[in-house]
BADO-981368 format. One record per residue (C-alpha): residue in one letter; x, y, z. Coordinates in steps of 0.001 Angstrom, whole numbers, plus 500000, padded with zeros to 6 digits. Layout:
BEGIN
+------+--------+--------+--------+
! resn !     px !     py !     pz !
+------+--------+--------+--------+
!    a !      X !      Y !      Z !
...
+------+--------+--------+--------+
END
This chain:
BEGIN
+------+--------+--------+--------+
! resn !     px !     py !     pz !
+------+--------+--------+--------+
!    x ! 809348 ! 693744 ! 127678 !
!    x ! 810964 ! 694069 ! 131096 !
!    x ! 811197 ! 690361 ! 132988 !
!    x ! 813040 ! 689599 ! 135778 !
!    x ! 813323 ! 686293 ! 137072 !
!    x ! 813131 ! 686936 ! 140729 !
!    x ! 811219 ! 689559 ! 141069 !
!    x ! 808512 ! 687866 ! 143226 !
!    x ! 810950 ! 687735 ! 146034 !
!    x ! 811403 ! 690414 ! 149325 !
!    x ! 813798 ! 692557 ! 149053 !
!    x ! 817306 ! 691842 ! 150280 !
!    x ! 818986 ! 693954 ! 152690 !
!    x ! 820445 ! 697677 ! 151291 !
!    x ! 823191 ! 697531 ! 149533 !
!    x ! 825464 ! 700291 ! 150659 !
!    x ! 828660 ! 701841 ! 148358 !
!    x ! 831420 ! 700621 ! 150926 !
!    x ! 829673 ! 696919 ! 150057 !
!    x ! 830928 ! 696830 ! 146581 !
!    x ! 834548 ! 696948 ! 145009 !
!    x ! 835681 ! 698775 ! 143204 !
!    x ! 835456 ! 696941 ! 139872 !
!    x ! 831842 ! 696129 ! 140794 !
!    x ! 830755 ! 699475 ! 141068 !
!    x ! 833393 ! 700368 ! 137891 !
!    x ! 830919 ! 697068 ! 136312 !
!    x ! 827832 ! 698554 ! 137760 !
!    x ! 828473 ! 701862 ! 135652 !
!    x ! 828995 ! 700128 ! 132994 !
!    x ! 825700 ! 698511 ! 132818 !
!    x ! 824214 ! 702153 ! 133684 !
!    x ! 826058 ! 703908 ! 130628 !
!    x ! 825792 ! 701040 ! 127900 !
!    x ! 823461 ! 698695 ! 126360 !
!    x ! 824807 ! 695531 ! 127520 !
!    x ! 824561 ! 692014 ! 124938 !
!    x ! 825677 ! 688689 ! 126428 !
!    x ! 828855 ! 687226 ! 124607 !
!    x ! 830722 ! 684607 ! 125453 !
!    x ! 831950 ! 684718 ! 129395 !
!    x ! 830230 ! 688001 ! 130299 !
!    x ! 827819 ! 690524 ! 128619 !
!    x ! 829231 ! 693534 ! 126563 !
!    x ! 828389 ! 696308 ! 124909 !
!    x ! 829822 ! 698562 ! 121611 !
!    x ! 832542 ! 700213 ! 122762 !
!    x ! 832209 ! 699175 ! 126364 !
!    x ! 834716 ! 697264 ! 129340 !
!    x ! 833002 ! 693598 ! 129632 !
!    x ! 830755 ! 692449 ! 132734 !
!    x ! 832217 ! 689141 ! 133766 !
!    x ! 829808 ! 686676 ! 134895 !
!    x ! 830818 ! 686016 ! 138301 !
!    x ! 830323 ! 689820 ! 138352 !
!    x ! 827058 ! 690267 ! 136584 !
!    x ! 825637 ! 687284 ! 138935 !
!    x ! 826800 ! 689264 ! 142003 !
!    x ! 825192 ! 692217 ! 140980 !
!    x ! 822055 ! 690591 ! 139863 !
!    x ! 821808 ! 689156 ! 143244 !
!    x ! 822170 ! 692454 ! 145475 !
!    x ! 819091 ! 693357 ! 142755 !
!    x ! 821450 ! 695884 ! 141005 !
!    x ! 820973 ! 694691 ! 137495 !
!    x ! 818524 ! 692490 ! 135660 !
!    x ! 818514 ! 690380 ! 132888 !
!    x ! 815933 ! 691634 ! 130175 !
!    x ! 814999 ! 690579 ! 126806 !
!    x ! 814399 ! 693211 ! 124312 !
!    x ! 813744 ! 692105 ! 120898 !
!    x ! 814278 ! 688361 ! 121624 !
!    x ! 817474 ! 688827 ! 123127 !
!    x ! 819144 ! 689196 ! 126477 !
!    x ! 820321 ! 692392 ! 127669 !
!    x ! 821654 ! 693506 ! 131179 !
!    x ! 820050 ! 696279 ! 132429 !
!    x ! 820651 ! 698368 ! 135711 !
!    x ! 817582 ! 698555 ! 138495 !
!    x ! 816463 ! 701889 ! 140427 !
!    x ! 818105 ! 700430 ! 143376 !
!    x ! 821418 ! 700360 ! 141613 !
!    x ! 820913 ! 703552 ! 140087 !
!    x ! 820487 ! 705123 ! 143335 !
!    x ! 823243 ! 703570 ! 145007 !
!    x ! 825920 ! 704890 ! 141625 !
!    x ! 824515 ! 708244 ! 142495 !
!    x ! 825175 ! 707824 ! 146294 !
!    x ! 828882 ! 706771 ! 145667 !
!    x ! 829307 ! 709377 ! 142967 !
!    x ! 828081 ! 712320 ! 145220 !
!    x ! 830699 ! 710967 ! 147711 !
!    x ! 833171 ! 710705 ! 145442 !
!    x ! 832791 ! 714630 ! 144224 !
!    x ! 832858 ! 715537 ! 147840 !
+------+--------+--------+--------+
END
């Protein structure tokens, strides 16, 4: 089960590409592509770069990523929103 624990709040304000670093949106693919555990200072998963947590807390407040719990533990987890905006830079990056 999905749970996020703001997600009785408004929206914040679009997040646009050019708002983002580059290792945010390098962190924000990496939550897309892998199933991200938490370990100790940051959340990782097999195989995969860690997510810092002054990173993952960033992201979780633009409403990129949430924190989820599957199976009793925590797992990061990437929103529409920040699926959207990975496609947006992507597209511009192909271009």
């Amino acid at each position: 089960m999905m749970m996020s624990l703001d997600n009785d709040r408004p929206a914040r304000a679009m997040v646009r590409p050019d708002d983002l670093t580059p290792g945010q949106r390098k962190a924000l693919a990496t939550v897309r592509d892998f199933k991200l555990t938490r370990v100790k200072g940051g959340w990782r998963g097999a195989g995969s770069p860690k997510v810092t947590l002054p990173t993952a807390s960033y992201l979780g407040f633009k409403r990129l990523v949430m924190r989820a719990n599957y199976r009793g533990r925590p797992r990061l987890v990437i929103t529409q929103e920040g699926r959207n905006l990975l496609d947006i830079a992507e597209s511009r990056g192909r271009a």
